[in-house]
C-alpha positions as CSV (number, residue, x, y, z in Angstrom):
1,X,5.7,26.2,-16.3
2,X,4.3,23.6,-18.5
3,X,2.5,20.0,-17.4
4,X,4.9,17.3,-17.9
5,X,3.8,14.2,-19.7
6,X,3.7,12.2,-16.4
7,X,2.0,13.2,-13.3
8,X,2.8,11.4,-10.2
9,X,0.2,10.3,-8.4
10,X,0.1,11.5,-5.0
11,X,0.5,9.0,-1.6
12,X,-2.5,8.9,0.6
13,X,-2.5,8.4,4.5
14,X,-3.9,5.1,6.1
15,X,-7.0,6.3,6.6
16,X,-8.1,8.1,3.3
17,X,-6.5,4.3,2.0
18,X,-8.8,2.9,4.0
19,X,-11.9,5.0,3.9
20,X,-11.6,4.4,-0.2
21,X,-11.3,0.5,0.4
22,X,-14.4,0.8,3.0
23,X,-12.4,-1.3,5.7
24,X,-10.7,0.4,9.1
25,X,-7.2,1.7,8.9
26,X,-6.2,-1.0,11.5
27,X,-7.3,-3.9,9.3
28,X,-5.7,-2.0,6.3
29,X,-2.2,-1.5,7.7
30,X,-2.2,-5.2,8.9
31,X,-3.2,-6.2,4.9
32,X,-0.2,-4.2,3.8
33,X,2.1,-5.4,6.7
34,X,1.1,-8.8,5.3
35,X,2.2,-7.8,1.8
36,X,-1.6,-8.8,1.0
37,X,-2.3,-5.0,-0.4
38,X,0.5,-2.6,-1.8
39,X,1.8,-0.5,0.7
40,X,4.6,2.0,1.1
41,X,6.5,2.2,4.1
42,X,8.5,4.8,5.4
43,X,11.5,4.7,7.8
44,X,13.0,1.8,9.5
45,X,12.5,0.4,12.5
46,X,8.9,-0.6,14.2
47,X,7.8,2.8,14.0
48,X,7.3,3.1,10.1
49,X,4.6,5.4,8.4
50,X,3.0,3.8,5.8
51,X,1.5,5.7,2.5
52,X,-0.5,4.2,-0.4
53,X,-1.7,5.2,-3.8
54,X,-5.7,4.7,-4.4
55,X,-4.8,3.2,-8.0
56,X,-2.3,0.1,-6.6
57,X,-4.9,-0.7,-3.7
58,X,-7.8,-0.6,-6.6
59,X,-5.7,-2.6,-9.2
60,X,-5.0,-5.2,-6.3
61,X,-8.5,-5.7,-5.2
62,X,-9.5,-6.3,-8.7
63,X,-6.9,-8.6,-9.3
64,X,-4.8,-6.3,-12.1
65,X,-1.4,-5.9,-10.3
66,X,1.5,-8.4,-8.9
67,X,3.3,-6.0,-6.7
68,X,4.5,-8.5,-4.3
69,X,7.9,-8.1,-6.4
70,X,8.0,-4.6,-6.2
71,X,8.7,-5.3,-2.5
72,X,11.7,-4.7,-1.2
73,X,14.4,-7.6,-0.1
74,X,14.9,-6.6,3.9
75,X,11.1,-6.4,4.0
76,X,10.0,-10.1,5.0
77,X,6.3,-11.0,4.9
78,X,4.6,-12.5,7.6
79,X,3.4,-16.2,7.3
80,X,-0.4,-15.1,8.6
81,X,-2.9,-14.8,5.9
82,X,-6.4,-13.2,5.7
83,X,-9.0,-13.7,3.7
C-alpha cells in the first residue's frame, strides 16, 4: 500500500501532552477542561479520557489557533480562568 496524501496525526495521552508542554498532567487536563488548551474528550459522563495532538497544544500556546469553536455544543466551559 501506498502513503496517502494526508497523514493523521496521532492523539497523545495526558501525560506525553503534558510532559511536551513542561507542566503536570493535573494542571493540563484542568486547562483543557477549561477550554483554555485544545483537548479531546472521550466518552460521556464524569469519567471521560481526554487525548490531545502536540501540534493544536503548540499552535495554542503560540497564539496560532482559535479552537474554542471547534468545541462541541453540550460541552459548557467553566467560568474559572488561569493564567
Amino acid at each position: 500500500m501506498g502513503e496517502t496524501a494526508t497523514q493523521l496525526e496521532p492523539f497523545v495521552d495526558p501525560f506525553t501532552a503534558a510532559e511536551f508542554l513542561s507542566i503536570r498532567p493535573r494542571q493540563l487536563l484542568q486547562l483543557a477542561r477549561a477550554n483554555i488548551l485544545p483537548g479531546h474528550p472521550i466518552g460521556t459522563g464524569q469519567r471521560r479520557v481526554w487525548r490531545f495532538r502536540l501540534s493544536e497544544l503548540a499552535a495554542s500556546v503560540s497564539g496560532g489557533v482559535d479552537y474554542r469553536s471547534a468545541v462541541p455544543d453540550g460541552h459548557k466551559a467553566r467560568t474559572k480562568r488561569y493564567g
